[in-house]
PQR file with spaces between the fields and no chain letter, atoms N, CA, C, O and H, PARSE charges and radii, in Angstrom:
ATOM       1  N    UNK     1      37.790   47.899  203.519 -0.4000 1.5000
ATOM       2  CA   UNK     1      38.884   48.823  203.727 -0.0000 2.0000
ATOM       3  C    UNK     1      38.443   50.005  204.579  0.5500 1.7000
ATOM       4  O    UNK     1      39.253   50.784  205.081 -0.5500 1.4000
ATOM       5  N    UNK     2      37.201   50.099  204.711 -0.4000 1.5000
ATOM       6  CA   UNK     2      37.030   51.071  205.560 -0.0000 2.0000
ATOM       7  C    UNK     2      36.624   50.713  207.091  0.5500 1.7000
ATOM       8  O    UNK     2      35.912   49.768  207.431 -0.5500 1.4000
ATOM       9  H    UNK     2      36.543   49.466  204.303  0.4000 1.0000
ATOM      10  N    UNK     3      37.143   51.535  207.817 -0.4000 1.5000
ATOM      11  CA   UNK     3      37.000   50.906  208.871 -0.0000 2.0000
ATOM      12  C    UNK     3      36.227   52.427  210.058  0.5500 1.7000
ATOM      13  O    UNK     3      36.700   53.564  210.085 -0.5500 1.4000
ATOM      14  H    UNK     3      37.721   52.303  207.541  0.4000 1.0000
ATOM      15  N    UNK     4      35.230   52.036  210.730 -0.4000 1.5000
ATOM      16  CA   UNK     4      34.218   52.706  210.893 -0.0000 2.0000
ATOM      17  C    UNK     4      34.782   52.746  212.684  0.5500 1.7000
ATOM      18  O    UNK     4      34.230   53.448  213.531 -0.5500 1.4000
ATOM      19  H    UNK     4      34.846   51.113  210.708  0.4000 1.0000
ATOM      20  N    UNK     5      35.493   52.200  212.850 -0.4000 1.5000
ATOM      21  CA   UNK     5      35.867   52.202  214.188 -0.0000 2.0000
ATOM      22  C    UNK     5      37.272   52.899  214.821  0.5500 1.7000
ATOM      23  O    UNK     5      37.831   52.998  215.913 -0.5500 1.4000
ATOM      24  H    UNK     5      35.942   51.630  212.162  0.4000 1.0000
ATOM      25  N    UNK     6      37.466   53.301  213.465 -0.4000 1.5000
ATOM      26  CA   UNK     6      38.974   54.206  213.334 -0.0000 2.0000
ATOM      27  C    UNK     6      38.499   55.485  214.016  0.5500 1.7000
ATOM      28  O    UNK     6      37.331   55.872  214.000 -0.5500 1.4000
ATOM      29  H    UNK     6      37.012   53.220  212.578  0.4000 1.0000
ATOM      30  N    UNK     7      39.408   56.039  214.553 -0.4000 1.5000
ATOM      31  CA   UNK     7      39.764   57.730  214.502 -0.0000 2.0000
ATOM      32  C    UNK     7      39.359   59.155  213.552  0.5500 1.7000
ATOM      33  O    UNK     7      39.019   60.296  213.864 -0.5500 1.4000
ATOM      34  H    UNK     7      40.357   55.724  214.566  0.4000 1.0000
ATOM      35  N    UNK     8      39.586   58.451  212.242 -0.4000 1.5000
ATOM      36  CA   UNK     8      39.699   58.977  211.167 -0.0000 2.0000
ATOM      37  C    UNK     8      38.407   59.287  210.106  0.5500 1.7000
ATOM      38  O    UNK     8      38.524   58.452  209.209 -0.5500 1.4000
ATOM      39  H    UNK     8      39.863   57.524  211.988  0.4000 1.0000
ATOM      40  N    UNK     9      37.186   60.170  209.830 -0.4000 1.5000
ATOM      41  CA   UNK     9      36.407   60.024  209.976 -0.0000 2.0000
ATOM      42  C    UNK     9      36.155   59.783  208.685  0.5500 1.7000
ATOM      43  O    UNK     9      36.959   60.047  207.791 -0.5500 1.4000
ATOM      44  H    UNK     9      37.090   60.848  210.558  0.4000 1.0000
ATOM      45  N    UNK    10      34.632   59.088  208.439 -0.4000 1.5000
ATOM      46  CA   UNK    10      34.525   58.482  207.254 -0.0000 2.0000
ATOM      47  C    UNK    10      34.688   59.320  206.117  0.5500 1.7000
ATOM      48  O    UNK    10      35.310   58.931  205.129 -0.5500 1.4000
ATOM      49  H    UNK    10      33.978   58.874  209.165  0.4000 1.0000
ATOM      50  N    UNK    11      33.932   60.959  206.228 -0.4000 1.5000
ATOM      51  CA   UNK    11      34.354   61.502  205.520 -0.0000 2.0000
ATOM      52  C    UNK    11      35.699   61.926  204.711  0.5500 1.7000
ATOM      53  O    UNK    11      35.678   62.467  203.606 -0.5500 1.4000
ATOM      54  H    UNK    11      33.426   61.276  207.031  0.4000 1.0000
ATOM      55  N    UNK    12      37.065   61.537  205.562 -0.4000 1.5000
ATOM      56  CA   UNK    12      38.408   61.798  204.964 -0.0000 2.0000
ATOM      57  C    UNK    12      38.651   60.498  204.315  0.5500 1.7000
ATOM      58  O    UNK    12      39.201   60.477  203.214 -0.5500 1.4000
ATOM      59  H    UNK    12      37.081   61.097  206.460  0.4000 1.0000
ATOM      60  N    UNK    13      38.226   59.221  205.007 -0.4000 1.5000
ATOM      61  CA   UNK    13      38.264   57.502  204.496 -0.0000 2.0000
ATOM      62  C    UNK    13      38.022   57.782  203.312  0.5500 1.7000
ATOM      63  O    UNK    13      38.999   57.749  202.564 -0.5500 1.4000
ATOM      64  H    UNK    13      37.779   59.238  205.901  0.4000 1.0000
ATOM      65  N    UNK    14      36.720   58.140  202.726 -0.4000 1.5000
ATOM      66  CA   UNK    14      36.191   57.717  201.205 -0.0000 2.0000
ATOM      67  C    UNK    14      36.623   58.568  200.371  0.5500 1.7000
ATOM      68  O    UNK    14      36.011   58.417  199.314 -0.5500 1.4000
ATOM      69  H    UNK    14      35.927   58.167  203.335  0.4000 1.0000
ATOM      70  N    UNK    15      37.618   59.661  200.290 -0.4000 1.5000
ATOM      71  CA   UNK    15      38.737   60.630  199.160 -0.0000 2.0000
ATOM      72  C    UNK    15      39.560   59.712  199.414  0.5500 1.7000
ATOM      73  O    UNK    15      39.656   59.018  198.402 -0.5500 1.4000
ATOM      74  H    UNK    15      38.115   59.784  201.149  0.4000 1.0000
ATOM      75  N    UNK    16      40.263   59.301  200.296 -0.4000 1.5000
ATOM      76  CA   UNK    16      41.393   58.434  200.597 -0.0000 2.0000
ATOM      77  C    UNK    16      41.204   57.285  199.257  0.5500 1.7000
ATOM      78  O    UNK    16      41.976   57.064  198.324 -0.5500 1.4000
ATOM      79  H    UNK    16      40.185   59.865  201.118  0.4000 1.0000
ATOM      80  N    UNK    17      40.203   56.828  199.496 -0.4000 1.5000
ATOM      81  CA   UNK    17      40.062   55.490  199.005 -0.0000 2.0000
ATOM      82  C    UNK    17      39.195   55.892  197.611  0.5500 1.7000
ATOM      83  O    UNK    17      38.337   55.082  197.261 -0.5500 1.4000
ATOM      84  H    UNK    17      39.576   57.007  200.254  0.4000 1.0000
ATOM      85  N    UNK    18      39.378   57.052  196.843 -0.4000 1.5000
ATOM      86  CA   UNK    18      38.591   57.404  195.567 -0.0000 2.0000
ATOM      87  C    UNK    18      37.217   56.784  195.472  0.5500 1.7000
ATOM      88  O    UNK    18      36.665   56.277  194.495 -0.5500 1.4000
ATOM      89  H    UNK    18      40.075   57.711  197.127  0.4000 1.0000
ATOM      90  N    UNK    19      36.706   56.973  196.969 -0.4000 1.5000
ATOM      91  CA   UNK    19      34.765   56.633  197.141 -0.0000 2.0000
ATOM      92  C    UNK    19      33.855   57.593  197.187  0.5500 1.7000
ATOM      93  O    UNK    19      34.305   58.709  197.449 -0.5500 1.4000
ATOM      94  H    UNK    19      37.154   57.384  197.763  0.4000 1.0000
ATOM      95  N    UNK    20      32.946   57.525  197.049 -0.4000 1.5000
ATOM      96  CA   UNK    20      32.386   58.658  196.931 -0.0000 2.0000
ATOM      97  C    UNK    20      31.071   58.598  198.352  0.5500 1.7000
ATOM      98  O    UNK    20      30.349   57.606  198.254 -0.5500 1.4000
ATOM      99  H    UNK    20      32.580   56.619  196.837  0.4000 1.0000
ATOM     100  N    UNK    21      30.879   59.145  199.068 -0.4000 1.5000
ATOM     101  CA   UNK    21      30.196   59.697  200.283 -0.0000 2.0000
ATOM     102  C    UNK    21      29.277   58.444  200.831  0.5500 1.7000
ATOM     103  O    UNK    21      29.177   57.818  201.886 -0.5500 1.4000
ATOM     104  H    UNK    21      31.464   59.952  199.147  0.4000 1.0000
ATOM     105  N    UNK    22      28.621   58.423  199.444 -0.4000 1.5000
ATOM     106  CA   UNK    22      26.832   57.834  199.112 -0.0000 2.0000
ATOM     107  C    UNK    22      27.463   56.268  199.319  0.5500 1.7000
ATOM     108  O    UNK    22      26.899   55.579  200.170 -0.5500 1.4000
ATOM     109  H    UNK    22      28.702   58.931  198.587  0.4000 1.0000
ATOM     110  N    UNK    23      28.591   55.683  198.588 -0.4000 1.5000
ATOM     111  CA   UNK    23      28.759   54.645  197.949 -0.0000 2.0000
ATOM     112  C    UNK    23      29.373   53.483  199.558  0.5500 1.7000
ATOM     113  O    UNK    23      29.668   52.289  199.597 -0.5500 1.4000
ATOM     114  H    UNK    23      29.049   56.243  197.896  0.4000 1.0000
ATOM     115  N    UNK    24      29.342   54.536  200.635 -0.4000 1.5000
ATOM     116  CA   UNK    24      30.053   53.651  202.125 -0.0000 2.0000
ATOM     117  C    UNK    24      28.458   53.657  202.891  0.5500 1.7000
ATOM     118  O    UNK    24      28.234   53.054  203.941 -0.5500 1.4000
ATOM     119  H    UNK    24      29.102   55.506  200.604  0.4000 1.0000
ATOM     120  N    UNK    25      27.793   54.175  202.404 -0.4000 1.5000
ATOM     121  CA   UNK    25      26.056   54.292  203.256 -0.0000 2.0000
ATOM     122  C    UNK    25      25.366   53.089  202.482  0.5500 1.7000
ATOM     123  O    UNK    25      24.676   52.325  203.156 -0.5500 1.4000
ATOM     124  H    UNK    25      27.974   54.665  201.552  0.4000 1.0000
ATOM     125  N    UNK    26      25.534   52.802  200.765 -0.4000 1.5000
ATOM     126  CA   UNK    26      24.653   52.367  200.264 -0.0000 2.0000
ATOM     127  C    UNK    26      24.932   50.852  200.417  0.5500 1.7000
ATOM     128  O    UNK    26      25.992   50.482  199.913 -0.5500 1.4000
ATOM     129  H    UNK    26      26.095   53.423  200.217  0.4000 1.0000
ATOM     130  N    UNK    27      24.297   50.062  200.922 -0.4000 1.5000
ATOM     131  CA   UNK    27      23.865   48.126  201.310 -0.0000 2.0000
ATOM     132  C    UNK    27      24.016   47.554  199.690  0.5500 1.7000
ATOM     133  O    UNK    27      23.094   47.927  198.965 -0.5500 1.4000
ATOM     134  H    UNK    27      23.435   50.362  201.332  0.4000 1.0000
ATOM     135  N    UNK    28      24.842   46.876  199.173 -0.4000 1.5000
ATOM     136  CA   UNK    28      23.861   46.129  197.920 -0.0000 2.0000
ATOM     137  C    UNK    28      22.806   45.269  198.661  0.5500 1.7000
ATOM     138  O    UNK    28      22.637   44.778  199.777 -0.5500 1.4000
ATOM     139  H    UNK    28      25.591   46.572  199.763  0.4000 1.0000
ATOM     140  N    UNK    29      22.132   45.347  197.361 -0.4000 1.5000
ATOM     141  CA   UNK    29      20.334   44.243  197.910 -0.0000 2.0000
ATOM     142  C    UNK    29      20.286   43.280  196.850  0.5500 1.7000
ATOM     143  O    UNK    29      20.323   43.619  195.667 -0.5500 1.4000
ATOM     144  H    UNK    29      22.269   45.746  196.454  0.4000 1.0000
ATOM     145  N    UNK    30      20.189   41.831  197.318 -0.4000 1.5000
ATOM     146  CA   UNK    30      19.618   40.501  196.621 -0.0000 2.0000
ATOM     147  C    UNK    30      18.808   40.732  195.144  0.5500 1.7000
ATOM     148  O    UNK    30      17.778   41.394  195.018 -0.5500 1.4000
ATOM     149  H    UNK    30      20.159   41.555  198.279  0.4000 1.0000
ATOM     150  N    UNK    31      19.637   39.915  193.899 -0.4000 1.5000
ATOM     151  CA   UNK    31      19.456   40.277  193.157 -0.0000 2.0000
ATOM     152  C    UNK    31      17.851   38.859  192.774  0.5500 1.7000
ATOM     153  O    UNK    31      17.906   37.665  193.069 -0.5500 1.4000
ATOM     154  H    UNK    31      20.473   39.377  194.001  0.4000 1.0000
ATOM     155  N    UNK    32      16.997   39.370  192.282 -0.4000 1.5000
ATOM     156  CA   UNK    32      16.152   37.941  191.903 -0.0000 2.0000
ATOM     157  C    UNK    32      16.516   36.961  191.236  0.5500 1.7000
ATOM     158  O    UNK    32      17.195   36.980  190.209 -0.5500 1.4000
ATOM     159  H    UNK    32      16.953   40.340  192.041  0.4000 1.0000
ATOM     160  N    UNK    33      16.097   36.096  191.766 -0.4000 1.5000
ATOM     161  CA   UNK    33      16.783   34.621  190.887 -0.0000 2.0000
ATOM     162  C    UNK    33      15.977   34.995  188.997  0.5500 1.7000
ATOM     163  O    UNK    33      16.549   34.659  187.960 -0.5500 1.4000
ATOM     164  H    UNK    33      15.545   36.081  192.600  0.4000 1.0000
ATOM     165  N    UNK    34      15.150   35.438  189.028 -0.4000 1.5000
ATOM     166  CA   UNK    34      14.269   36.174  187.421 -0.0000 2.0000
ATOM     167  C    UNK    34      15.229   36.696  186.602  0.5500 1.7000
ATOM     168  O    UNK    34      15.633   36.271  185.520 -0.5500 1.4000
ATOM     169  H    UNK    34      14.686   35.711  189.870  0.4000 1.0000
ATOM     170  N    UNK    35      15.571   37.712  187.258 -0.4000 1.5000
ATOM     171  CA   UNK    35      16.590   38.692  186.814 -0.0000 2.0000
ATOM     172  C    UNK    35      17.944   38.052  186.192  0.5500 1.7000
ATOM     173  O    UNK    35      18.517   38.242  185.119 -0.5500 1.4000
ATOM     174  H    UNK    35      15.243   38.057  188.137  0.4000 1.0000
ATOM     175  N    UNK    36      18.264   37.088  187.471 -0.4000 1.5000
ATOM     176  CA   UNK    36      19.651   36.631  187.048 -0.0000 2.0000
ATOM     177  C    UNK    36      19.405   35.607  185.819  0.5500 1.7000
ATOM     178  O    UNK    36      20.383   35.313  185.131 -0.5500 1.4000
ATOM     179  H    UNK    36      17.799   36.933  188.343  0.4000 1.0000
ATOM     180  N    UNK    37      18.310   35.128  185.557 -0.4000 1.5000
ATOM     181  CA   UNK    37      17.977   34.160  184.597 -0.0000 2.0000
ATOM     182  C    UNK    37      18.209   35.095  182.729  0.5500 1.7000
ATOM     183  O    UNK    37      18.771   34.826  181.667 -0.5500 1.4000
ATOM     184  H    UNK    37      17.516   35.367  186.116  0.4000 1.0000
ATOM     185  N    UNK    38      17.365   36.246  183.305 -0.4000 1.5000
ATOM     186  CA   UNK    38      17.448   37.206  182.288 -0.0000 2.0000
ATOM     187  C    UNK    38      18.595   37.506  181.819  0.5500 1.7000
ATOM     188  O    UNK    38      18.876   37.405  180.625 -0.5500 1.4000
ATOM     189  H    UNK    38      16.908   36.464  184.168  0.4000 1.0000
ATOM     190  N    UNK    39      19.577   38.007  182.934 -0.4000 1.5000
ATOM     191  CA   UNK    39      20.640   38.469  182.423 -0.0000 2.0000
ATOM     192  C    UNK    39      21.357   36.999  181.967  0.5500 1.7000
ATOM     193  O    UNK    39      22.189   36.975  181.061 -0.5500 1.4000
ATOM     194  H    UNK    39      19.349   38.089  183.905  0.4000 1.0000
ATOM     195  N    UNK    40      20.960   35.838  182.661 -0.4000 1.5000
ATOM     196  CA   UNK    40      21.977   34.663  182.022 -0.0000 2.0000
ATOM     197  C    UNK    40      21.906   34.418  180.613  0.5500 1.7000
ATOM     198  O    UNK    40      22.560   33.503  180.111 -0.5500 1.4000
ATOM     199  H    UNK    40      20.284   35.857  183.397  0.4000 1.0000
ATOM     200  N    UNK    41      21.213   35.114  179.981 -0.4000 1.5000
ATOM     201  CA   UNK    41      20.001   34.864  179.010 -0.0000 2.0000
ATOM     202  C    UNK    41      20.672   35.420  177.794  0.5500 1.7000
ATOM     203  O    UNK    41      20.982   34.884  176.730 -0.5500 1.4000
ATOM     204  H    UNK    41      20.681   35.856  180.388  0.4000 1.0000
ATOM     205  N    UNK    42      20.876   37.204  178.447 -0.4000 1.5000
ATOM     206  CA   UNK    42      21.365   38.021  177.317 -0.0000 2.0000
ATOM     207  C    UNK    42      23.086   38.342  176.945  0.5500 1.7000
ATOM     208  O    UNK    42      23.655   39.020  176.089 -0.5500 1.4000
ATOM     209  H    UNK    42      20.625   37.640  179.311  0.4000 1.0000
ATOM     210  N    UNK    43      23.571   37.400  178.165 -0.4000 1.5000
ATOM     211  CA   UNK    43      24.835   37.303  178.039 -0.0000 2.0000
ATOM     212  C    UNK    43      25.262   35.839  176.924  0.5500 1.7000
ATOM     213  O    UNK    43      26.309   35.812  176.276 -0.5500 1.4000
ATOM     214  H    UNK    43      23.108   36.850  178.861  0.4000 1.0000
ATOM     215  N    UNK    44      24.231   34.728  176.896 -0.4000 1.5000
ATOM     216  CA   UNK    44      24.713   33.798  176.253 -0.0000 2.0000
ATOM     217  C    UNK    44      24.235   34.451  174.659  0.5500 1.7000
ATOM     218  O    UNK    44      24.920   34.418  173.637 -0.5500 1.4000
ATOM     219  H    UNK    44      23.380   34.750  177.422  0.4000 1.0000
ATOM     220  N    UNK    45      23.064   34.948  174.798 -0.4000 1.5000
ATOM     221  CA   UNK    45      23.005   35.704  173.388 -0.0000 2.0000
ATOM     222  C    UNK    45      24.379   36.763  172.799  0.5500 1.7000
ATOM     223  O    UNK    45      24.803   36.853  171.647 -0.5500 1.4000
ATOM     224  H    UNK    45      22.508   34.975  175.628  0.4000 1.0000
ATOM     225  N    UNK    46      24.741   37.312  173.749 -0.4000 1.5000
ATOM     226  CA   UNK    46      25.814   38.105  173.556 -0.0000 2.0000
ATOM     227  C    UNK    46      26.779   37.307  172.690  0.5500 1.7000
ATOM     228  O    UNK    46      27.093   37.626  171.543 -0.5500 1.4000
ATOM     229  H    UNK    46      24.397   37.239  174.685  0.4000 1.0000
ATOM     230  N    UNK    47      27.451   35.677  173.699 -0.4000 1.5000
ATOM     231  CA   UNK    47      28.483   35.078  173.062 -0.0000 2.0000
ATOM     232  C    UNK    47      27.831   34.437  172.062  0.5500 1.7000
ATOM     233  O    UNK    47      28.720   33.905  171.397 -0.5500 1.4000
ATOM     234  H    UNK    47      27.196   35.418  174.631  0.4000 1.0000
ATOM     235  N    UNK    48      26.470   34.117  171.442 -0.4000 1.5000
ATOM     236  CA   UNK    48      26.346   33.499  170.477 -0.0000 2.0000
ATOM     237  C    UNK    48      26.380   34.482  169.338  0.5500 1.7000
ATOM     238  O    UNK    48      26.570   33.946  168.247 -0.5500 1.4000
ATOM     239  H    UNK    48      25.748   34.550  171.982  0.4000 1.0000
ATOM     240  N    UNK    49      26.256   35.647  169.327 -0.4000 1.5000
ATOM     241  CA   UNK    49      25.916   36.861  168.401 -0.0000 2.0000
ATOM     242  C    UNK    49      26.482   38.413  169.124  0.5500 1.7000
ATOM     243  O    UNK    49      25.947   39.399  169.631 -0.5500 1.4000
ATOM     244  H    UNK    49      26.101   36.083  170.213  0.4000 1.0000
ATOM     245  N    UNK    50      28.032   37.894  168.790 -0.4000 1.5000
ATOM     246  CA   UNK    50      28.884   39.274  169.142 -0.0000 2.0000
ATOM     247  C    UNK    50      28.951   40.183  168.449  0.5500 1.7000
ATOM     248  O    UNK    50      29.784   41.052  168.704 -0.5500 1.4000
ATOM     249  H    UNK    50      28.466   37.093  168.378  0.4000 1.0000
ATOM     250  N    UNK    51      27.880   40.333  167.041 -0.4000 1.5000
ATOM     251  CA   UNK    51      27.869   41.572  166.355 -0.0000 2.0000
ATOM     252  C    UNK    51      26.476   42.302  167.055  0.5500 1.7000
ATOM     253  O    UNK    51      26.272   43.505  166.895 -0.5500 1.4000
ATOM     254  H    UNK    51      27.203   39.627  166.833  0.4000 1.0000
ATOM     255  N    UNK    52      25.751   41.627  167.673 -0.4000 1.5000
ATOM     256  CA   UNK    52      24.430   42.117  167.894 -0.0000 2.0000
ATOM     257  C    UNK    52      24.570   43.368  169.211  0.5500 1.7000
ATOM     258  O    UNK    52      25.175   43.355  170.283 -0.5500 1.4000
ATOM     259  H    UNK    52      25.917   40.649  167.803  0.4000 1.0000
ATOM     260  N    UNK    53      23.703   44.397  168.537 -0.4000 1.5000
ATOM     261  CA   UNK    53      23.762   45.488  169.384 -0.0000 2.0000
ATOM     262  C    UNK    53      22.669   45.243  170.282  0.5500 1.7000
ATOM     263  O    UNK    53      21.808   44.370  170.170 -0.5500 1.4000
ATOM     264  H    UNK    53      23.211   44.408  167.666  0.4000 1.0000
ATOM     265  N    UNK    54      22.834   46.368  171.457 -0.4000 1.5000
ATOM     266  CA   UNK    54      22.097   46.057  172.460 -0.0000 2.0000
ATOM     267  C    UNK    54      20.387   46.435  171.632  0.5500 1.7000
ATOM     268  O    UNK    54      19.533   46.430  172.518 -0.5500 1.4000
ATOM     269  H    UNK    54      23.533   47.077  171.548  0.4000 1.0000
ATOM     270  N    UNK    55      20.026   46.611  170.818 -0.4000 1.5000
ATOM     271  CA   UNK    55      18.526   46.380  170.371 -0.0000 2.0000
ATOM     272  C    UNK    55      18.330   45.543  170.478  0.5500 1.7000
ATOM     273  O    UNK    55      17.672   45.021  171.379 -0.5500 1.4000
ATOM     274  H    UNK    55      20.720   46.615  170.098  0.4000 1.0000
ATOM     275  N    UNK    56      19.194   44.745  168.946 -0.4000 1.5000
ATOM     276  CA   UNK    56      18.985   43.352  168.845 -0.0000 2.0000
ATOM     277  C    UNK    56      18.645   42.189  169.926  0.5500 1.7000
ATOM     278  O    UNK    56      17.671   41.440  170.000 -0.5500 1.4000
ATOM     279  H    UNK    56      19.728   45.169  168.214  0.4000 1.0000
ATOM     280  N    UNK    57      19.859   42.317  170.775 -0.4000 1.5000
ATOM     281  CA   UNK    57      19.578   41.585  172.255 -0.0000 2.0000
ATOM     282  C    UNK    57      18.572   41.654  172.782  0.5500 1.7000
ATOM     283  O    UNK    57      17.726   40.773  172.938 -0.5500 1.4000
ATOM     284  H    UNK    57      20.650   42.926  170.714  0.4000 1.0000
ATOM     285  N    UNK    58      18.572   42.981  173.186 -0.4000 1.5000
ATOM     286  CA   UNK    58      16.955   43.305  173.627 -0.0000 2.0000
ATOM     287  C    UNK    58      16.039   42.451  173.233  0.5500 1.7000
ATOM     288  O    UNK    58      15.533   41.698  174.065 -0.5500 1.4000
ATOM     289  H    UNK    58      19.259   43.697  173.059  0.4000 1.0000
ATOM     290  N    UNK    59      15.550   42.398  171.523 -0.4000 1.5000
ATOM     291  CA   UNK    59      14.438   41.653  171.018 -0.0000 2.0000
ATOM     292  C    UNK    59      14.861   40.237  171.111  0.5500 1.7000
ATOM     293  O    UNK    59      13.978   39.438  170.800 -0.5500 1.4000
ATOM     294  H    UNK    59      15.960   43.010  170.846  0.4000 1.0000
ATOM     295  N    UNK    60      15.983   39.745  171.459 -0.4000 1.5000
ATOM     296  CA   UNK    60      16.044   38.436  171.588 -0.0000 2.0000
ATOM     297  C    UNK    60      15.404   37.309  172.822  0.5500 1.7000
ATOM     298  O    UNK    60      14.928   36.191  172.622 -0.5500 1.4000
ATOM     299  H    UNK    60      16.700   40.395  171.712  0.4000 1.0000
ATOM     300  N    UNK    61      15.580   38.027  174.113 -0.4000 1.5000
ATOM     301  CA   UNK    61      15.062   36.755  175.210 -0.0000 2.0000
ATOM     302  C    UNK    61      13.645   36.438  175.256  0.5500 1.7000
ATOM     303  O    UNK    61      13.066   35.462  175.733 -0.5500 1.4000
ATOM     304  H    UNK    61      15.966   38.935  174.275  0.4000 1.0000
ATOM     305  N    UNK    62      13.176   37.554  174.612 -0.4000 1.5000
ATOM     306  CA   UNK    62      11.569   36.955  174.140 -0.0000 2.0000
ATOM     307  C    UNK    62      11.389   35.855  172.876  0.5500 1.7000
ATOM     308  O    UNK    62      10.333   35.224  172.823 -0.5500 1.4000
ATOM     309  H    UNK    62      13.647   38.347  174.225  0.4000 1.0000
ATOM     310  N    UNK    63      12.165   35.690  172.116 -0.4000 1.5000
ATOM     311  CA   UNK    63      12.410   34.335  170.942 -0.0000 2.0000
ATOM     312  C    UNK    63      13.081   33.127  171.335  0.5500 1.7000
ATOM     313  O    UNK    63      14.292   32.997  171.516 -0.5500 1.4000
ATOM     314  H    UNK    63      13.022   36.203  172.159  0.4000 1.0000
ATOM     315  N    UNK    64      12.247   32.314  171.441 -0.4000 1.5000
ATOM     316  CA   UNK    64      13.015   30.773  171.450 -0.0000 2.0000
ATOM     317  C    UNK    64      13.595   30.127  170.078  0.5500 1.7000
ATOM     318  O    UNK    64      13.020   30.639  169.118 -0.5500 1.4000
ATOM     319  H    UNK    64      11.263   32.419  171.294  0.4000 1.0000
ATOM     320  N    UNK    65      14.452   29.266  169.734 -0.4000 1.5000
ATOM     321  CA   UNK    65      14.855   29.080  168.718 -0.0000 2.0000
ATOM     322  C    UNK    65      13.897   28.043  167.683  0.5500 1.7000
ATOM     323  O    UNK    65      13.638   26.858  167.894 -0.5500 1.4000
ATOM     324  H    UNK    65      14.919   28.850  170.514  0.4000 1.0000
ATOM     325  N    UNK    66      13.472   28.878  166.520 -0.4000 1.5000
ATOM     326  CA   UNK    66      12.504   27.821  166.025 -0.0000 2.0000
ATOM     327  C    UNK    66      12.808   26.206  165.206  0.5500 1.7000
ATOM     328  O    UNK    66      13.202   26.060  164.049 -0.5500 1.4000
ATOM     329  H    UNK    66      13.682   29.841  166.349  0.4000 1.0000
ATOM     330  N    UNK    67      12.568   25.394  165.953 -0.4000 1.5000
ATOM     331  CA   UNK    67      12.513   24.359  164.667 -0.0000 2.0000
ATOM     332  C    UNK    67      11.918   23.849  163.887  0.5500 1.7000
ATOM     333  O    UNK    67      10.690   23.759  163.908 -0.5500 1.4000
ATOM     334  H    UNK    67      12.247   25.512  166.893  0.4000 1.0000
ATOM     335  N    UNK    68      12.591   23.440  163.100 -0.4000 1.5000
ATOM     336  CA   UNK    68      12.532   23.315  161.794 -0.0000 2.0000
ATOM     337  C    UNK    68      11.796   21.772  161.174  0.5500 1.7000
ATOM     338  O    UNK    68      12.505   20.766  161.203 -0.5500 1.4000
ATOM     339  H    UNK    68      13.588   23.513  163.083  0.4000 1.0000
ATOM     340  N    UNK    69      10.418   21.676  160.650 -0.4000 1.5000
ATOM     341  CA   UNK    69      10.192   20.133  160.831 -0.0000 2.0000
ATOM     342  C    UNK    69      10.260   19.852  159.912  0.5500 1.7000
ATOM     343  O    UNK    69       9.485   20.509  159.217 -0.5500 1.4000
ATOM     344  H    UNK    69       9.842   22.493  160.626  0.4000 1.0000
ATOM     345  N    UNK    70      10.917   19.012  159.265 -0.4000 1.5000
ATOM     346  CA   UNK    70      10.847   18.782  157.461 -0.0000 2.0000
ATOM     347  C    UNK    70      10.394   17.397  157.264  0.5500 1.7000
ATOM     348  O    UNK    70      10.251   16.949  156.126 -0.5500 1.4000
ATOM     349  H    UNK    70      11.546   18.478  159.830  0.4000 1.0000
């Protein structure tokens, strides 16, 4: 929506558009495939254990689920 080739200078663009200055300069950057594993991680913990607070979670992606040999 912003357009850098307008008239209109970026500074009036990003109030226009409720942006803030920093947020039309800043690139997103490539997230690690690690990371995204992590977060895939603590989101399925999330839906398996929707009472668990973010501690709990926390201590979770370091535990694999133990079984049980009888």
């Amino acid at each position: 929506m912003i357009d850098r080739a307008d008239g209109l200078p970026l500074t009036r663009q990003a109030p226009l558009l409720r942006l803030s200055r920093s947020d039309l300069y800043c690139r997103p950057c490539a997230v690690p495939p690690a990371r995204l594993a992590v977060m895939r991680r603590i989101d399925e913990l999330h839906l398996e254990h929707p009472f668990a607070g973010g501690r709990m979670v926390r201590a979770y992606p370091d535990r694999q689920p133990q079984r049980v040999v009888a």
